[in-house]
N, C-alpha and C positions, 0 to 999 in steps of 0.2 A: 537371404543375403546374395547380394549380382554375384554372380562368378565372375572370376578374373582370369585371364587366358595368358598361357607365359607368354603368347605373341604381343600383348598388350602392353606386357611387363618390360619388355623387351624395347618396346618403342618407344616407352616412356623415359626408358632408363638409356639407349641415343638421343634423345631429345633434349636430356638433363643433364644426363653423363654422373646421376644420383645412382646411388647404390640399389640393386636388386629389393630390399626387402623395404625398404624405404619407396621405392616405386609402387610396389606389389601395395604397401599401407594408403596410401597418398588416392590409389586406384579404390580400392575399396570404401575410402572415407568417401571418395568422390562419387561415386555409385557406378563405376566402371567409365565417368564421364572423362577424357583425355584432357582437356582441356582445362577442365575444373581441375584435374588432377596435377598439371603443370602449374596451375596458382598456387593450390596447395603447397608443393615444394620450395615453390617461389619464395614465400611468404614465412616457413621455414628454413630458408636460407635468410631472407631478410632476418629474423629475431635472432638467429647463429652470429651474423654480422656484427650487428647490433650492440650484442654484450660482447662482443670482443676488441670494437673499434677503437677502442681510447686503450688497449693494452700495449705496451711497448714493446716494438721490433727488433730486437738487437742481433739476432741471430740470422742466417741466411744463406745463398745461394749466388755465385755468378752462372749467368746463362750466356752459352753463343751460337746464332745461327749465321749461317753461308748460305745464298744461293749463287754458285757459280756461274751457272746461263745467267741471270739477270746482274752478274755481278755488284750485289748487293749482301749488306749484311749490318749484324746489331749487339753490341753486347749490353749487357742488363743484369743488375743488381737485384734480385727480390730476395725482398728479407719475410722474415718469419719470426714467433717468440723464440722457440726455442731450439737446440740442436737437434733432439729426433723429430719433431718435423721438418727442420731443413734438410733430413735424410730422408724424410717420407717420398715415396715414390708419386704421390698425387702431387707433392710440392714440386718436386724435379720434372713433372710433366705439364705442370704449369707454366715453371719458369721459361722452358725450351719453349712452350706454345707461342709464349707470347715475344720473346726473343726474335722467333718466327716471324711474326705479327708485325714487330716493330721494323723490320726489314723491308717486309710487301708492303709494307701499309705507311708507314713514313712519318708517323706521329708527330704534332710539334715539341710535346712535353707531355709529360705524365699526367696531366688533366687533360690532354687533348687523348691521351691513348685510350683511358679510362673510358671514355665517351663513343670512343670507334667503334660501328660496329664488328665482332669477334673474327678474324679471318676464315676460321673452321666453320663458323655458323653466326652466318650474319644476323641470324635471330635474334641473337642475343649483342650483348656490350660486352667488352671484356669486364668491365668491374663486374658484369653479371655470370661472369666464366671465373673471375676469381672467387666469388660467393660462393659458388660450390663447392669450391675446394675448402672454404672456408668452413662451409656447413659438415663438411664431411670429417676435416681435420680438427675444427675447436679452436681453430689459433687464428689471430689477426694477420692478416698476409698484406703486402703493398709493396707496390715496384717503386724500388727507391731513386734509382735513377738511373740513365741508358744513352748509349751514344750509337748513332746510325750511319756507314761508310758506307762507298759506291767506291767500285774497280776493282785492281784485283787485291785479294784478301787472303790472310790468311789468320789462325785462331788457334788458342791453346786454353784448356781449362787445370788447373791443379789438380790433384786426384781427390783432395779434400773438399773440391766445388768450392771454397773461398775465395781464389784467385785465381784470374782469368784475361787474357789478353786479344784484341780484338787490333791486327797490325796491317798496314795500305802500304801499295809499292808499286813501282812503276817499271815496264820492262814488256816485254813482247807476251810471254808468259809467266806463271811461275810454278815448282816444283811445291806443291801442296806439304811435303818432308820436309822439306826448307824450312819454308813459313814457319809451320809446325817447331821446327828448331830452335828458329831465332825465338818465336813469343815466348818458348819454354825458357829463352835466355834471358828476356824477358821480364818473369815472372822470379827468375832468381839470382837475379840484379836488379833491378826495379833503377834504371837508367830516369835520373832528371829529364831527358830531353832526347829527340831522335836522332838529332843535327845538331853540330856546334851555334848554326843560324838561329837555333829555337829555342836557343834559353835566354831567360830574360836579360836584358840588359844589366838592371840592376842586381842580377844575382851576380854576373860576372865581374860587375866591378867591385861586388863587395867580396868573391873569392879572392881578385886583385889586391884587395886591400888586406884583405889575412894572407897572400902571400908577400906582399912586401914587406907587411911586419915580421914575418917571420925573420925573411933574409935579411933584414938589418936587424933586427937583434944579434945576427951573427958578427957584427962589425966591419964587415968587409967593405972594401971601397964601393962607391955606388953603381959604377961599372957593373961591377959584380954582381952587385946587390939587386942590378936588374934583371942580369943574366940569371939569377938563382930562384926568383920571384918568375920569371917565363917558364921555368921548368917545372915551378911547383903546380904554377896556371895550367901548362900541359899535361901535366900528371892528372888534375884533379879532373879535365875534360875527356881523358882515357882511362879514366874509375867511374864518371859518370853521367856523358852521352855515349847514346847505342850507338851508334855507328864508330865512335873510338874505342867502344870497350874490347877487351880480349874476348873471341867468344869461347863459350864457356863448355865448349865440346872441342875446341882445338886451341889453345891459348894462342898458338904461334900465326892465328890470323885475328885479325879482326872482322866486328862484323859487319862492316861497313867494305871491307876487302871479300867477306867473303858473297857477300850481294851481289858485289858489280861484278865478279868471276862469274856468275847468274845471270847475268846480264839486267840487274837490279838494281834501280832505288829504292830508299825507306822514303814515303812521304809523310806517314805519322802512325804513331800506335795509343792504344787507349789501354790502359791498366787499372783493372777495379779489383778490391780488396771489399770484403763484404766490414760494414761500419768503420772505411776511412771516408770523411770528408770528399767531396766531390770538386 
């Protein structure tokens, strides 16, 4: 039988990023051949795929990367079946990779990322980076979906990895704690809209229109009844746009007041929940 040399084992298993003993097999089927021995694995992650493809994703992960010098960044949804593998440490190191990925690399869409070749090792595809993980964990994995900003950035993920905020601002610089603040604000207020500017028309005229009924059900002259209908409109746009909401580490500002003290605009924020609609 070829002997196998742990340096063998070793190269095979950077090359694949496959597990030791799984290398060391793959090596030996192959007759110490490297090469043959990368099909092999291949080939075995393809049939791992395979029977998992058509299983359903429901469980998951948000991912976020920054790179500050290229002021670029991505946050990403990948999901997984089940909860201990969206805890699994190959999964969480997936997800970051390719978060990564989507930031340097600039995808159009999830069949275009799929097809890129891998940041880390352009030998490979990323579907063929996610297959490993695949072959190794048993469970169907697929990036669900991801959104990519340029400028300055900041990011917050839950502690639970299900929710995760990925926020743009405009301003000379910004304090990374900040940032970090507000997405935490974020993520537990889950704000409609950044801007009073960016909710939709018709959402506003239809809060308009449940606040005027409210205020004339009261009977009051119609004077009034507008006056009481502006207030309920006001209220409802400082419970929920970010920049009118109270923030949620000092009520007595907001966080629209506490930006510009920053010398800061919000120009938009992206909020993913692992299995809400996109």
């Amino acid at each position: 039988m070829t002997t196998i040399s742990a340096a063998a084992v070793d190269q095979l298993r950077k090359r694949t990023g496959m597990q030791m003993m799984k290398c060391k097999a793959a090596l030996i089927e192959a007759n110490g051949d490297m090469e043959k021995a990368v099909e092999i694995l291949r080939k075995q992650n393809k049939d791992a795929v395979d029977k998992v493809v058509h299983r359903e994703t429901a469980e998951g992960r948000i991912a976020v990367f920054i790179d500050p010098a290229q002021q670029v960044g991505a946050i990403l949804e990948m999901r997984c079946e089940t909860t201990p593998a969206a805890k699994n440490e190959l999964f969480a190191q997936l997800a970051n990779d390719l978060a990564r990925h989507i930031a340097l690399k600039a995808p159009a869409d999830v069949d275009d990322l799929l097809k890129q070749p891998f940041v880390d090792n352009p030998a490979q595809t990323v579907a063929e980076r996610i297959s490993e993980v695949v072959g190794l964990v048993r469970e169907n994995m697929k990036p669900q979906r991801f959104v990519r900003l340029t400028g300055l950035l900041g990011s917050y993920v839950h502690h639970d990895q299900t929710t995760g905020v990925l926020l743009q601002v405009e301003g000379a610089s910004a304090d990374p704690t900040l940032l970090r603040d507000v997405c935490m604000h974020i993520v537990a207020k889950n704000p409609v809209a950044a801007r009073p500017e960016d909710v939709p028309p018709a959402v506003v005229a239809k809060e308009k229109d449940i606040a005027l009924a409210q205020a004339a059900a009261t009977g009051k002259p119609a004077n009034i009844v507008e006056k009481i209908a502006e207030g309920k409109l006001k209220t409802w746009f400082a419970e929920n746009v970010l920049v009118e909401q109270p923030f949620v580490k000092d009520e007595t500002k907001t966080v629209g007041a506490l930006l510009r003290a920053a010398g800061l605009k919000v120009v938009r924020f992206v909020r993913m929940k692992v299995g809400e609609l996109s």
